[in-house]
LOGUZA-803390 format. One record per atom (N, C-alpha, C): residue in one letter; x, y, z; atom name. Coordinates in nm, 4 decimals, padded with zeros to 6 digits, always signed. Atoms other than C-alpha are relative to their C-alpha. Example, Ala and Ser with C-alpha at 12.3 -4.5 7.8 and 13.67 -1.06 7.14 Angstrom:
<pts>
<res = A; xx = +00.0890; yy = -00.1190; zz = +00.0000; atom = N>
<res = A; xx = +01.2300; yy = -00.4500; zz = +00.7800; atom = CA>
<res = A; xx = +00.0900; yy = +00.1200; zz = +00.0000; atom = C>
<res = S; xx = -00.0820; yy = -00.1190; zz = -00.0060; atom = N>
<res = S; xx = +01.3670; yy = -00.1060; zz = +00.7140; atom = CA>
<res = S; xx = -00.0770; yy = +00.1090; zz = +00.0730; atom = C>
</pts>
This chain:
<pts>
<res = X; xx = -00.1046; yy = +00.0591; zz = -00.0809; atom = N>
<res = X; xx = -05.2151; yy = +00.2137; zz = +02.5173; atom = CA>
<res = X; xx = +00.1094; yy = -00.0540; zz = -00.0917; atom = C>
<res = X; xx = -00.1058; yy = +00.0670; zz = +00.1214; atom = N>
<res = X; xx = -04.8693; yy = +00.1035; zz = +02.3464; atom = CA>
<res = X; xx = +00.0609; yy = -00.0712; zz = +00.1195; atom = C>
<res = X; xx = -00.1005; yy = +00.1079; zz = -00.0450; atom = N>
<res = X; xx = -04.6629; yy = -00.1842; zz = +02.4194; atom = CA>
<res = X; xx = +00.0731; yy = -00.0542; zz = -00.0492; atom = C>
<res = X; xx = -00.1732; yy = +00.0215; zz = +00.0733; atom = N>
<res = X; xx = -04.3611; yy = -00.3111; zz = +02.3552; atom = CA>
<res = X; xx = +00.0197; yy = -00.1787; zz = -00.0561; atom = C>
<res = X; xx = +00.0091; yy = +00.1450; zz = +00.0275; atom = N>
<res = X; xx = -04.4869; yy = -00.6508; zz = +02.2435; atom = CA>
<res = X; xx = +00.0279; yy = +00.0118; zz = -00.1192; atom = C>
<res = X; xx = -00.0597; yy = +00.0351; zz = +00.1262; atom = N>
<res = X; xx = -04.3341; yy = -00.7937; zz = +01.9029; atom = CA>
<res = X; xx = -00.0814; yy = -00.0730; zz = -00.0256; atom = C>
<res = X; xx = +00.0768; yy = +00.0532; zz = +00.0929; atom = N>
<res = X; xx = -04.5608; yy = -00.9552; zz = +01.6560; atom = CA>
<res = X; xx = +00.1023; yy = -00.0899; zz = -00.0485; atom = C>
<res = X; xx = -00.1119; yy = +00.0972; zz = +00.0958; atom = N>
<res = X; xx = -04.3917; yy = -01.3123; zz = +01.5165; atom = CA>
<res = X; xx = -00.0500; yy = -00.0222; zz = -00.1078; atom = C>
<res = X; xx = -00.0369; yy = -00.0396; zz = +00.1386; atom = N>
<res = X; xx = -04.4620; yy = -01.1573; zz = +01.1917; atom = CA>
<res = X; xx = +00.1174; yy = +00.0522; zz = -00.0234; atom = C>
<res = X; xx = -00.0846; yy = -00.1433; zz = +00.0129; atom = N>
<res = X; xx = -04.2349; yy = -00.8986; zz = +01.2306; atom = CA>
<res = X; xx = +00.1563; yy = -00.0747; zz = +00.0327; atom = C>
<res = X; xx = -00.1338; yy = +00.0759; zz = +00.0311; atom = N>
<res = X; xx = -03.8583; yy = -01.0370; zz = +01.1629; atom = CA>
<res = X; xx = +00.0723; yy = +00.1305; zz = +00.0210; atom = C>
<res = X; xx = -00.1622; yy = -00.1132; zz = +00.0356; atom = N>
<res = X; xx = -03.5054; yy = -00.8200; zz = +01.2302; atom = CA>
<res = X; xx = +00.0301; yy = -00.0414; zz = -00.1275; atom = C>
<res = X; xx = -00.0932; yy = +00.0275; zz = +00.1022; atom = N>
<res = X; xx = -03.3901; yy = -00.8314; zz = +00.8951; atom = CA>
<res = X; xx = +00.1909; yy = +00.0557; zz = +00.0108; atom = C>
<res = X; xx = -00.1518; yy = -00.0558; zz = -00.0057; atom = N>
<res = X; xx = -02.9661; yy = -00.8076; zz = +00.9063; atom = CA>
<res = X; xx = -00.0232; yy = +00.1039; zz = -00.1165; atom = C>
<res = X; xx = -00.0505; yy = -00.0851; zz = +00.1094; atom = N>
<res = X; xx = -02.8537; yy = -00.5124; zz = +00.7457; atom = CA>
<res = X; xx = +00.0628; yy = -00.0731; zz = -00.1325; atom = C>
<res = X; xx = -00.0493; yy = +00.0626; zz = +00.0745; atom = N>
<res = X; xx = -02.7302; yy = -00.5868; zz = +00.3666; atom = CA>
<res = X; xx = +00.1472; yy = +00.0764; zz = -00.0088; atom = C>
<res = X; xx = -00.0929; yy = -00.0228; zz = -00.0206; atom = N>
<res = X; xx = -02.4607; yy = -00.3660; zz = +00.4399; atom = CA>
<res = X; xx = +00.0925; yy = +00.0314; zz = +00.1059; atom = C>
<res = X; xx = -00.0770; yy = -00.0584; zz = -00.1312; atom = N>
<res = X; xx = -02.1901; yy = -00.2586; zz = +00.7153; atom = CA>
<res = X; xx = +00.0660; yy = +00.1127; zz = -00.0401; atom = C>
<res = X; xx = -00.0387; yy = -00.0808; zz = +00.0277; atom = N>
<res = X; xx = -02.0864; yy = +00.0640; zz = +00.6697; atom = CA>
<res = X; xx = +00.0832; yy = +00.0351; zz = +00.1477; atom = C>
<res = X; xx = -00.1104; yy = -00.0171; zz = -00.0942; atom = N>
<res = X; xx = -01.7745; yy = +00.1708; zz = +00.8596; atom = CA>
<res = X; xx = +00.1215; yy = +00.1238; zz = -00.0627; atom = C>
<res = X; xx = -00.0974; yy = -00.1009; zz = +00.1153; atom = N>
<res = X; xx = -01.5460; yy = +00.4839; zz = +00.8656; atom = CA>
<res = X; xx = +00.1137; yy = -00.0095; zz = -00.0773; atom = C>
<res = X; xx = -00.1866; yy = -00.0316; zz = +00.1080; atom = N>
<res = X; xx = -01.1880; yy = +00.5392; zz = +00.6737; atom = CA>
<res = X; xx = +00.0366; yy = -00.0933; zz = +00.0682; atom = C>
<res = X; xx = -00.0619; yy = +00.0686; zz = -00.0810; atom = N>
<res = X; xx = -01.0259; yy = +00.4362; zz = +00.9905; atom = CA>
<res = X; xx = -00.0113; yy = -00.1902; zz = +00.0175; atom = C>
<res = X; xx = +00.0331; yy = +00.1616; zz = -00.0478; atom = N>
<res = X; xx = -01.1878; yy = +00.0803; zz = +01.0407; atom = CA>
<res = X; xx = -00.0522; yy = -00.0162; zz = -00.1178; atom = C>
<res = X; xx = -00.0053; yy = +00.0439; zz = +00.1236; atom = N>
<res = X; xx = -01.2200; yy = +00.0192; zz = +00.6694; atom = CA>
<res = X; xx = +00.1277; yy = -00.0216; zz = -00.0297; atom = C>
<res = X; xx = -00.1281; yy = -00.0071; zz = -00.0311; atom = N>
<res = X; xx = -00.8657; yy = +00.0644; zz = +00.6601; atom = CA>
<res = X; xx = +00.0279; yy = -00.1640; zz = +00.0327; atom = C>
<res = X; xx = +00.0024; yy = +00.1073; zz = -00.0535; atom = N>
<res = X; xx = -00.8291; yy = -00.1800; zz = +00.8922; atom = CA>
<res = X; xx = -00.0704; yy = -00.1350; zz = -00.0302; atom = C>
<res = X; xx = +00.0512; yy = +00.1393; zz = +00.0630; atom = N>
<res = X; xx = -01.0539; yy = -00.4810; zz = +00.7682; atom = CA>
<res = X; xx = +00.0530; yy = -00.0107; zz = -00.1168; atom = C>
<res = X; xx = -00.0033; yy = +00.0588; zz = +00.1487; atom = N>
<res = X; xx = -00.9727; yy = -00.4931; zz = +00.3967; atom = CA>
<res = X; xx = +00.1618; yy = +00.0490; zz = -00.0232; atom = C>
<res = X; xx = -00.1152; yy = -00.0167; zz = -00.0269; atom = N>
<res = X; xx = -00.5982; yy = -00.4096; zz = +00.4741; atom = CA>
<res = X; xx = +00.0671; yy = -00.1259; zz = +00.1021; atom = C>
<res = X; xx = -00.0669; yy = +00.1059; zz = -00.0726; atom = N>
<res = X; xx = -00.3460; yy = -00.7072; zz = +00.6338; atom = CA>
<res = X; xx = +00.1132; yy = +00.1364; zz = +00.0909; atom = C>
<res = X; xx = -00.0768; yy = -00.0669; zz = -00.0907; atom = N>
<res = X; xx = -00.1367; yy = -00.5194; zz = +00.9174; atom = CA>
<res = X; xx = +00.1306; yy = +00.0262; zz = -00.1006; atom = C>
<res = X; xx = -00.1388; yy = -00.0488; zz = +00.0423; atom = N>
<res = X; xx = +00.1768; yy = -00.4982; zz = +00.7163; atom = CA>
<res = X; xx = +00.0071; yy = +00.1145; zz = -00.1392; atom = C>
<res = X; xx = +00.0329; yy = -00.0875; zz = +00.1322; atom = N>
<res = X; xx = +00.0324; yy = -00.3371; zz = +00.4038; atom = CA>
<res = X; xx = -00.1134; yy = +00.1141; zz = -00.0075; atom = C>
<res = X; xx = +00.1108; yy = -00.0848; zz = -00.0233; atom = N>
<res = X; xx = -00.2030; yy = -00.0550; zz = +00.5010; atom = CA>
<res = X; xx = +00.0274; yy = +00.1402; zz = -00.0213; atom = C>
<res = X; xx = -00.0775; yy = -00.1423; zz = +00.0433; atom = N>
<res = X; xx = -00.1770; yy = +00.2476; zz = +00.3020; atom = CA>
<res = X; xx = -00.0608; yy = +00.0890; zz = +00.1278; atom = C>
<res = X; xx = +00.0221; yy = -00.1082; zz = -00.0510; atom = N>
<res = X; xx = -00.2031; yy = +00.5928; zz = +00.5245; atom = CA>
<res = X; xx = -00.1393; yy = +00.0239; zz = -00.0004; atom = C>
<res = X; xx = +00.1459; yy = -00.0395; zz = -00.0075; atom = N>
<res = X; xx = -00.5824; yy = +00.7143; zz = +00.5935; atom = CA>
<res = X; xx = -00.0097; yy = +00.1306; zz = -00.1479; atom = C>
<res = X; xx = +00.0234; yy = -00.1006; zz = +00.0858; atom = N>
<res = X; xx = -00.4849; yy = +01.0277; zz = +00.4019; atom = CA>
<res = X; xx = +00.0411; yy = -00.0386; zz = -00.2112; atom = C>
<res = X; xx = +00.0298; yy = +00.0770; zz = +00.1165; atom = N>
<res = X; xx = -00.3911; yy = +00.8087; zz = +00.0659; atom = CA>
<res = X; xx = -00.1462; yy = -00.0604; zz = -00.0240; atom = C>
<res = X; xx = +00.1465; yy = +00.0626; zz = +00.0088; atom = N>
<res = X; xx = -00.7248; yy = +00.6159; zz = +00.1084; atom = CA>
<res = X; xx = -00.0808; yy = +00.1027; zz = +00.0063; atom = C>
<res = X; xx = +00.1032; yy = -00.1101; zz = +00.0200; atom = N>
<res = X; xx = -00.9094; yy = +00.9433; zz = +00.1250; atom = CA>
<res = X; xx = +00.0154; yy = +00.0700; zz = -00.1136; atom = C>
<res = X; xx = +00.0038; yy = +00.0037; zz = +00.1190; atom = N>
<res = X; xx = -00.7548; yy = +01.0247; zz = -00.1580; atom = CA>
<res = X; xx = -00.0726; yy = -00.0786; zz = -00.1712; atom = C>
<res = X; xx = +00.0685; yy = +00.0789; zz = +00.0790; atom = N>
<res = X; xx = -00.8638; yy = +00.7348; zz = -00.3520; atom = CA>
<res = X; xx = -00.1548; yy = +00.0290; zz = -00.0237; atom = C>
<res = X; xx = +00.1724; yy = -00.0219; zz = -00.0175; atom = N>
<res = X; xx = -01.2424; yy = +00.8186; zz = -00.2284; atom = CA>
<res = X; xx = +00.0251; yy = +00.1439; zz = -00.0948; atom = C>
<res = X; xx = +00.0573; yy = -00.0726; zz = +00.1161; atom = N>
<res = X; xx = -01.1821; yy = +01.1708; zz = -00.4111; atom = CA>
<res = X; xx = +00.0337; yy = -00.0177; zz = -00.1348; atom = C>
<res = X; xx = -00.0270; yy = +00.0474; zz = +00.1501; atom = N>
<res = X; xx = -01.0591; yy = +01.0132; zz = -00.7136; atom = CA>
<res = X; xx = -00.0845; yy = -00.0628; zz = -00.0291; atom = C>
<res = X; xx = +00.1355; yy = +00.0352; zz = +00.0585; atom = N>
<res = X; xx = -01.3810; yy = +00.8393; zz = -00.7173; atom = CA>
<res = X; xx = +00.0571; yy = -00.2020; zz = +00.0019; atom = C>
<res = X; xx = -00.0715; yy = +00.1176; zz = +00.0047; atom = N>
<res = X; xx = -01.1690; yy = +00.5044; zz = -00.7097; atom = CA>
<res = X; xx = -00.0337; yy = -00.1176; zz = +00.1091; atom = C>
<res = X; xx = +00.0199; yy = +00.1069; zz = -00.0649; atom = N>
<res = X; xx = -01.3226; yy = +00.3084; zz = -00.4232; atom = CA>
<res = X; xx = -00.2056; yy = +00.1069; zz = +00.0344; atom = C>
<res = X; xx = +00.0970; yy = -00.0665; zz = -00.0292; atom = N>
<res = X; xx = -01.7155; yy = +00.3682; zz = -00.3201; atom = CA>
<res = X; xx = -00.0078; yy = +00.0350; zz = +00.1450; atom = C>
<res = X; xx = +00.0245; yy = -00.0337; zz = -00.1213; atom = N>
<res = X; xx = -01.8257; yy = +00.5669; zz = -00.0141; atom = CA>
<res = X; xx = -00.1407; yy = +00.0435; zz = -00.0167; atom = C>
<res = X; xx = +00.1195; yy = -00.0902; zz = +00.0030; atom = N>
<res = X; xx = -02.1664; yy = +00.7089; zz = +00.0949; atom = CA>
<res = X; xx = -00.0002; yy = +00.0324; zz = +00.0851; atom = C>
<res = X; xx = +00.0276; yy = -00.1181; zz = -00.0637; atom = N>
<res = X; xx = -02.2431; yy = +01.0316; zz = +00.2437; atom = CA>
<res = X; xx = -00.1030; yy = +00.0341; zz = +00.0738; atom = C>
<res = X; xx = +00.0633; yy = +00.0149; zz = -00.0717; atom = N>
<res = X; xx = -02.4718; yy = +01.0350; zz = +00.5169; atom = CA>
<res = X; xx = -00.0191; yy = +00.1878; zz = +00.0891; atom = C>
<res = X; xx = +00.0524; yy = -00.0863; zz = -00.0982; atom = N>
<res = X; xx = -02.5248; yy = +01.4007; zz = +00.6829; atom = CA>
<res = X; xx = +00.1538; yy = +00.0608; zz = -00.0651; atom = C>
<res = X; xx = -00.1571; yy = -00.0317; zz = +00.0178; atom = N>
<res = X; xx = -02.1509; yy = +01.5410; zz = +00.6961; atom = CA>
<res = X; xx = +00.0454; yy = -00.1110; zz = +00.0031; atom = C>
<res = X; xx = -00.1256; yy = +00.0974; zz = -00.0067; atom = N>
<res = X; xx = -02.0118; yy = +01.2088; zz = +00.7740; atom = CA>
<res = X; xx = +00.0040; yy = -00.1069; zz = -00.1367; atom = C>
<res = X; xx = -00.0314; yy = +00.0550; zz = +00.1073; atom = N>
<res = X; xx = -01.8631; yy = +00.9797; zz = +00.5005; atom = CA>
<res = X; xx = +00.0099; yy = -00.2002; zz = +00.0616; atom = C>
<res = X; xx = -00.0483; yy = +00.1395; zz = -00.0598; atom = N>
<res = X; xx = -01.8835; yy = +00.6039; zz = +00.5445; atom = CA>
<res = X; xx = -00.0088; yy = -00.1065; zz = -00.1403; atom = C>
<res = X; xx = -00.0341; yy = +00.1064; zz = +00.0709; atom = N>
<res = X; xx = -01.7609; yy = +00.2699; zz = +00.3652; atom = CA>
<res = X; xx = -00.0403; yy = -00.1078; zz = -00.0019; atom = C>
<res = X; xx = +00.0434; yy = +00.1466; zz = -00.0290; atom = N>
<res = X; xx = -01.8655; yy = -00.0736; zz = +00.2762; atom = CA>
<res = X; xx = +00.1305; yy = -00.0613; zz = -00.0191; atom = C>
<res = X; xx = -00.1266; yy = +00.0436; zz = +00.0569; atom = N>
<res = X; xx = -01.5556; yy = -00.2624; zz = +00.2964; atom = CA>
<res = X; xx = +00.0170; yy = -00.1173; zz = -00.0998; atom = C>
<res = X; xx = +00.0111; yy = +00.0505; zz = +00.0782; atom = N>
<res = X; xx = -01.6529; yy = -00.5275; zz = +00.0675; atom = CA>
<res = X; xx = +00.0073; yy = +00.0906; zz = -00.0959; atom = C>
<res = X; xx = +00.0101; yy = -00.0435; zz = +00.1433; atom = N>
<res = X; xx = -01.7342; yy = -00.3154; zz = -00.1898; atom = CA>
<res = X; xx = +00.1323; yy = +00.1306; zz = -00.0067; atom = C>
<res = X; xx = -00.1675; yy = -00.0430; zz = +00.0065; atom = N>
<res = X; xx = -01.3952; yy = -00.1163; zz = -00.1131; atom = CA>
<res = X; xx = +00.0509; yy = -00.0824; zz = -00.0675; atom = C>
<res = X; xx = -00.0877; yy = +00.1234; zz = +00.0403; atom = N>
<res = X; xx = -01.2073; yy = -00.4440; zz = -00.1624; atom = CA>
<res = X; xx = -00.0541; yy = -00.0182; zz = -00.1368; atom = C>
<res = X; xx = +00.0240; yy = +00.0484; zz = +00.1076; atom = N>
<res = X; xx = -01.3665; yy = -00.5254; zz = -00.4949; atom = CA>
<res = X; xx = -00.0158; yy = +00.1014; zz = -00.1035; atom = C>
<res = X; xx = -00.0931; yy = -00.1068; zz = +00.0847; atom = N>
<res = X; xx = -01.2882; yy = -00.1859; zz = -00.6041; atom = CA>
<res = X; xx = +00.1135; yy = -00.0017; zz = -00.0241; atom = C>
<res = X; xx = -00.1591; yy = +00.0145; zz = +00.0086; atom = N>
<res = X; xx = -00.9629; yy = -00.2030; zz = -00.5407; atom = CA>
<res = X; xx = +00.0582; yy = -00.1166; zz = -00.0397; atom = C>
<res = X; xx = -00.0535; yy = +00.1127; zz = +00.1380; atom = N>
<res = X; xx = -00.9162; yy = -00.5371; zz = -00.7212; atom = CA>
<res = X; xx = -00.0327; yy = +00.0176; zz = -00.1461; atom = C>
<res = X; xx = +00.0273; yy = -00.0401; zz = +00.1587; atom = N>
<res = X; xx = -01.0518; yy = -00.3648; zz = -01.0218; atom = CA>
<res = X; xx = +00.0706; yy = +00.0839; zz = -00.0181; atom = C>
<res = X; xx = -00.0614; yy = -00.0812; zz = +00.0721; atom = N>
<res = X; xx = -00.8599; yy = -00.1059; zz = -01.0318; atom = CA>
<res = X; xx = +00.1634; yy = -00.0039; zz = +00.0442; atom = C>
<res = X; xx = -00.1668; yy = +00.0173; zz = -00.0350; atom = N>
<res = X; xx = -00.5076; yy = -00.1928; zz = -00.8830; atom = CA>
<res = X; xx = +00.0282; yy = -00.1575; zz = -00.0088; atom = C>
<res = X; xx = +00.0208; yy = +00.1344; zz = +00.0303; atom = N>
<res = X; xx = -00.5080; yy = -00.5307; zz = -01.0592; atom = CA>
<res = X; xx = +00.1608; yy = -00.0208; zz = -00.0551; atom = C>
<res = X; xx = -00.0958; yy = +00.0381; zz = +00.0465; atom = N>
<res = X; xx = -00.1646; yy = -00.6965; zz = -01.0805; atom = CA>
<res = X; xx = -00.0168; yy = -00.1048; zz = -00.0817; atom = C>
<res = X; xx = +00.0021; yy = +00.1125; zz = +00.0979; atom = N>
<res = X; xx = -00.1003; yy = -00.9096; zz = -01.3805; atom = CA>
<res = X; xx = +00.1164; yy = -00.0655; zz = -00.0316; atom = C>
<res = X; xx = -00.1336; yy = +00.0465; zz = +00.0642; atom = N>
<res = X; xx = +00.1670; yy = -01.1474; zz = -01.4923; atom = CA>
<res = X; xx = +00.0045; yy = +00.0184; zz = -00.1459; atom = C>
<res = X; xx = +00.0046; yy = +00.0096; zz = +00.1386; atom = N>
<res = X; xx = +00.3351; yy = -01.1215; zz = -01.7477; atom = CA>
<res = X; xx = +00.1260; yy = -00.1304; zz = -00.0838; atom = C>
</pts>
């Protein structure tokens, strides 16, 4: 017999990541006025320049770890 009872061993752990496509990566780690084109930012992914992972055919993003790409490598400095 199975049942759909939960054991309060057994915890949801949150995901440690959110993975989200181009489009709505875009959008979070972008401010409305400054949001490059989808097809620039897909660029960047084949330049290897921000991380993505590849899931089946589809391609998806962590946008943290977007954003902290892209402060490493498009780092303005004073001078």
């Amino acid at each position: 017999m199975v049942t759909n009872e939960s054991h309060s061993h057994e915890k949801s752990i949150p995901p440690s990541r959110v993975l989200v496509g181009a489009e709505e990566c875009i959008r979070i780690v972008f401010p409305t006025q400054s949001r490059p084109h989808k097809r620039t930012f897909l660029e960047w992914k084949a330049r290897r320049l921000i991380p993505f992972y590849k899931i089946g055919r589809r391609i998806f993003f962590d946008p943290e770890e977007v954003r902290t790409a892209l402060d490493r490598h498009f780092r303005i400095t004073d001078k």
